[in-house]
N, C-alpha and C positions, 0 to 999 in steps of 0.2 A: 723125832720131831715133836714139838710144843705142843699140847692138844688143841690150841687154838689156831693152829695154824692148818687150810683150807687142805680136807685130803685129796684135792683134787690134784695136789703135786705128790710126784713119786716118792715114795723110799726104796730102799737095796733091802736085802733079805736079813739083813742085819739092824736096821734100824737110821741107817746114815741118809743121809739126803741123794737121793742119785741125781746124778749130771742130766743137767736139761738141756747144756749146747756147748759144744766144744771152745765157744770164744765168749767171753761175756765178762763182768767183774766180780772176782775171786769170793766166796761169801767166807761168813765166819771159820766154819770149818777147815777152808782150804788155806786160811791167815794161818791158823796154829798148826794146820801142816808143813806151812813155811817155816813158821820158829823153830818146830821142830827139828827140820832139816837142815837149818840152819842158813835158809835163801835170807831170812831176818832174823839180825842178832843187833845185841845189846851192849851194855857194857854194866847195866843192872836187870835186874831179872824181869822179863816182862809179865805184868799183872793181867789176870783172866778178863777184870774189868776193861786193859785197851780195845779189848779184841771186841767192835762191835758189828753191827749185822753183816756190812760190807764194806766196814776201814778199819781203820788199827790207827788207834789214839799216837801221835807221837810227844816225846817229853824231852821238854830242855836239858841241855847240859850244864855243869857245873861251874861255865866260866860265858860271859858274855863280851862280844868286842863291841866298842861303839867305832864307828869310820864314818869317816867323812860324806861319803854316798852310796848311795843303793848302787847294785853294782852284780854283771852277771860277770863269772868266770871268763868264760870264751873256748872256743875245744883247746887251746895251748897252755892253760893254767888251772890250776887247783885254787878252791875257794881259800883254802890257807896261804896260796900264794898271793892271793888278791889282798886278803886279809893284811898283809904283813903292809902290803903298798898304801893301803888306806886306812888302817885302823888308828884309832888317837889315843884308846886306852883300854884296858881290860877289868872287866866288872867279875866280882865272884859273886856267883848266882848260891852259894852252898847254903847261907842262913839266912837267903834273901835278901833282893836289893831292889832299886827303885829304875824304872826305865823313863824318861821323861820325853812327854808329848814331845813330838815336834822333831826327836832323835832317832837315827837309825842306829838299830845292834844288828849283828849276824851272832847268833848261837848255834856250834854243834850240838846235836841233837844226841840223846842216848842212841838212838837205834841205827844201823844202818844195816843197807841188803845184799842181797848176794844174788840179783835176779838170771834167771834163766830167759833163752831164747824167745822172745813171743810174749813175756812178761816185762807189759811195764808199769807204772805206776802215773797216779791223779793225785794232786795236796788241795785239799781246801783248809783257811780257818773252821774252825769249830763255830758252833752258834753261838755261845757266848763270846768268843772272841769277837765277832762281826757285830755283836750287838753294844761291844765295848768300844767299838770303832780304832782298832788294836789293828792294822796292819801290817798282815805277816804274810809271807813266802818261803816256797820253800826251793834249796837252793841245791844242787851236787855239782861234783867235779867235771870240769869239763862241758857245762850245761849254757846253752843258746837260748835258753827259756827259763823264765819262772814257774813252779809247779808240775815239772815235769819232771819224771823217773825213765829215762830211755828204756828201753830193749834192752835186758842183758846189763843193766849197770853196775858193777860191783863197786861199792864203797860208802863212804860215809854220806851222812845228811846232815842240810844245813837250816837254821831259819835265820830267816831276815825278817825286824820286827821294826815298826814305827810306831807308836800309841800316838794318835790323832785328836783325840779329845779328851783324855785322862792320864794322867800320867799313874803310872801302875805298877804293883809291888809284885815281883815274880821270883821264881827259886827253880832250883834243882828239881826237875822232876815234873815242871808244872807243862801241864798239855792245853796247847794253840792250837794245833793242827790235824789234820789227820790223812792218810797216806790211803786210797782205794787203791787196790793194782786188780791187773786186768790181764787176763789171757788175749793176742788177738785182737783186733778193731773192729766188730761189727758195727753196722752202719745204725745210728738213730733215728731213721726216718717218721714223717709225718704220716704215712699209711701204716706202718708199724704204729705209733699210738695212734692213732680211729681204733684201730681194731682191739687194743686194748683198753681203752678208752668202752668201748661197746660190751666188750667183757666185764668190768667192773669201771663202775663211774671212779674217772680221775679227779672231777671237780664234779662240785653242784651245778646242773642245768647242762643247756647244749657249750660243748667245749669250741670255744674259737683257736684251733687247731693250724697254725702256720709258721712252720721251724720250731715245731714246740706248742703247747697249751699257752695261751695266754693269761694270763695274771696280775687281774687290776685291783688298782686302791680303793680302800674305803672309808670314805669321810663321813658317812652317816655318826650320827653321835650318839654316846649314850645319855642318860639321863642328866646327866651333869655336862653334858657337850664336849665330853672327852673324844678326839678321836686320836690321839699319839702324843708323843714325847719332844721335846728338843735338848740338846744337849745344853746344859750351862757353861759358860765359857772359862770359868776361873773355879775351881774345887777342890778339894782333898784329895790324896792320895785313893785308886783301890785298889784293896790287897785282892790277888785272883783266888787267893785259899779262903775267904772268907765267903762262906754263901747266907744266903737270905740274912744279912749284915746291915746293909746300909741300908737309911731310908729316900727313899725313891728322888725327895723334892730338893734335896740338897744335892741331887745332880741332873735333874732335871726338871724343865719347866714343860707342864701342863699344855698341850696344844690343843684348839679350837677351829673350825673351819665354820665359815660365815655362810651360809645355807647357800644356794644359787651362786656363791661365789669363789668356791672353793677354798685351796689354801695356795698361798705364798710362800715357797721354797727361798728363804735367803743366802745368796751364796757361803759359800764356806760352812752354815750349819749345818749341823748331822741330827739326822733325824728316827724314832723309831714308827714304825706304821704297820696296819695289818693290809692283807688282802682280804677280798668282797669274801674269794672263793675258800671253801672249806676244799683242803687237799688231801691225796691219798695216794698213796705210795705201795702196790700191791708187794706179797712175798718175795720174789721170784724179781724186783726189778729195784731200782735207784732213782734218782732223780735227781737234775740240778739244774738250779736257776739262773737261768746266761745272766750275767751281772747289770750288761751295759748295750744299750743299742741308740746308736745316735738317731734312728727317726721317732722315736718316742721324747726327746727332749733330753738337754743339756742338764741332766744331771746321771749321776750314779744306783742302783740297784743290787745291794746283796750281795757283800763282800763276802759272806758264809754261806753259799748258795749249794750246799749238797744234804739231800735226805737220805734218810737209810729206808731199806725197807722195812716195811711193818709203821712207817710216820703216816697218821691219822686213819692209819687200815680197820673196820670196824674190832676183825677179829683179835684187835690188842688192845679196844675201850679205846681207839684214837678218834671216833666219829666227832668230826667237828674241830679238828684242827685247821688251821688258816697260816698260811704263812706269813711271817713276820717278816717286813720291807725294813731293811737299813739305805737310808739316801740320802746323798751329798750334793745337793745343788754347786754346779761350777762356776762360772764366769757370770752371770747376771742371774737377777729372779726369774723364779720359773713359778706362773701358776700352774697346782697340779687339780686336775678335776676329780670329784666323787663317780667311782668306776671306769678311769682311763686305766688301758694298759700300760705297764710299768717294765714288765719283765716278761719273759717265755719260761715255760716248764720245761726240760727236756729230757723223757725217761729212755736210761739205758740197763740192757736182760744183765741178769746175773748165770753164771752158769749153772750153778744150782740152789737150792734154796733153804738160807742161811739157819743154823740150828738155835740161833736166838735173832729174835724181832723186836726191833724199836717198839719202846711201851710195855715189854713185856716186866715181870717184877725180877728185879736186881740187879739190873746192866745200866744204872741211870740214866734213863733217859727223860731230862727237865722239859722236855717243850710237849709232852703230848698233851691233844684235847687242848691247844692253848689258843688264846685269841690276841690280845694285844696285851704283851710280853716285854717286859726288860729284861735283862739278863741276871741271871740264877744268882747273882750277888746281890742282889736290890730284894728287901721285904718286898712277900706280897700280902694284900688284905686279907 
């Protein structure tokens, strides 16, 4: 175990992380016991860096289709079968190529599984990908759902990708997404976080706790009346291999909220924002932020809505992270208020606890301690 990590969770007489609950989501250790065994293979060698606290990085493959529509399988067909019915043309992703707003690809993925009985798997984007407003899914044979990994699924993986506001250079190898699997479905409930919640603060101050932590905007400003970003409509290519590359104002404009009256969500733009609350994500658990709830308002919340553990944990220097709001106003303006809620938290156990933590040094992890964040390609001051 990390020496920063609380000894109030076990170890085995060997030094391994001992099992805290027979159902929960699989942590690091138990990911590279899967590679090992080969429930997850590749078709290139998987890097110690995918493997993070409780998912595993997944990476494009070397050919992408563009088709005509988003599109699930159905249980009678393979995405390759689909693929063949709607595809319009085949992109090679091997020296990199360009994916353009507004278009759908489906890419196989390097990796596919071999899962056993009672394992299944979660996909979200990555944070940078949500924060690039890069819509992706992930896809397998046979599949009723977007993001899901059934029970038991043996086979390949797929992503399905839109870029929404930028159109973006991607390659062989580059990772969108990331795959949590899970022993078993324990339940998330709302008395399950109080009482964790009372254990170690999830958020600053009293949590407003119903399906979830609540999670509101904040428009206070800073010294220059920054409180977020808006996406520019018309821009330059970005490359996803390029980090702290571009600068900030040539793809984004500056946003301001007008004191007592909030801000104005225009439809169709995409937006970057923080929350009020500084969050925390203990050892031993996960988190993710339901994206979308219609009695909060007509718009969207956090296309990249899954934390690891150890995100803003004191004991990995996270004190004072805040999650960062990706939002798409729909069908008409939406005024948002300083401190409404936007979105729920909702933390689910791991079964044991994972041998590296978000924050920790050399598993890159860009968003700790962060406040109001563009993504890992944009200079920061």
């Amino acid at each position: 175990m990390a020496d920063n990590v609380s000894p109030l969770f076990p170890t085995s007489e060997d030094g391994a992380e001992a099992a805290l609950h027979s159902t929960g989501i699989l942590p690091s250790q138990d990911i590279r016991a899967m590679i090992r065994g080969h429930e997850i293979q590749a078709l290139a060698e998987i890097d110690e860096d995918q493997v993070q606290p409780a998912s595993l990085d997944l990476r494009l493959g070397a050919v992408a289709y563009r088709v005509r529509a988003s599109f699930l399988p159905g249980t009678d067909a393979t995405v390759m079968e689909r693929i063949a019915a709607f595809a319009m043309h085949e992109v090679d992703l091997t020296g990199g190529a360009v994916m353009e707003k507004g278009c759908v690809y489906v890419v196989p993925l390097l990796e596919s599984v071999n899962l056993r009985h009672r394992v299944s798997g979660v996909a979200n984007p990555k944070s940078s990908t949500g924060r690039l407003d890069i819509f992706t899914r992930l896809i397998t044979d046979h599949a009723t759902a977007f993001d899901q990994v059934a029970s038991g699924y043996k086979g390949p993986l797929y992503a399905e990708i839109s870029p929404r506001t930028f159109s973006v250079v991607v390659r062989k190898g580059t990772r969108l997404s990331q795959l949590r699997l899970q022993r078993g479905s324990p339940p998330a409930t709302d008395t399950h976080i109080r009482r964790l919640h009372d254990s170690m603060p999830l958020v600053e101050g009293e949590a407003d706790i119903d399906r979830g932590i609540a999670v509101t905007v904040d428009l206070t400003s800073d010294e220059d009346g920054l409180v977020g970003y808006r996406a520019r409509q018309h821009t330059d290519l970005v490359d996803l291999a390029r980090i702290d590359h571009y600068a900030p104002l040539d793809f984004w404009e500056s946003v301001r909220a007008e004191a007592g009256r909030g801000l104005v969500l225009n439809p169709g733009d995409f937006y970057i924002l923080a929350s009020k609350e500084a969050v925390a994500v203990p050892p031993d658990h996960a988190a993710e932020m339901r994206p979308y709830d219609t009695q909060v308002g007509e718009f969207r919340v956090h296309y990249a809505g899954f934390f690891d553990p150890g995100f803003g944990y004191a004991g990995t220097g996270g004190t004072g992270s805040k999650a960062v709001l990706e939002i798409r106003s729909y069908e008409v303006p939406f005024v948002l208020r300083d401190g409404q809620v936007v979105a729920r938290l909702v933390y689910e156990r791991l079964t044991a606890v994972p041998d590296k933590l978000y924050g920790q040094e050399g598993i890159g992890s860009s968003y700790q301690r962060q406040g109001l964040a563009l993504a890992k390609q944009f200079k920061r001051d």
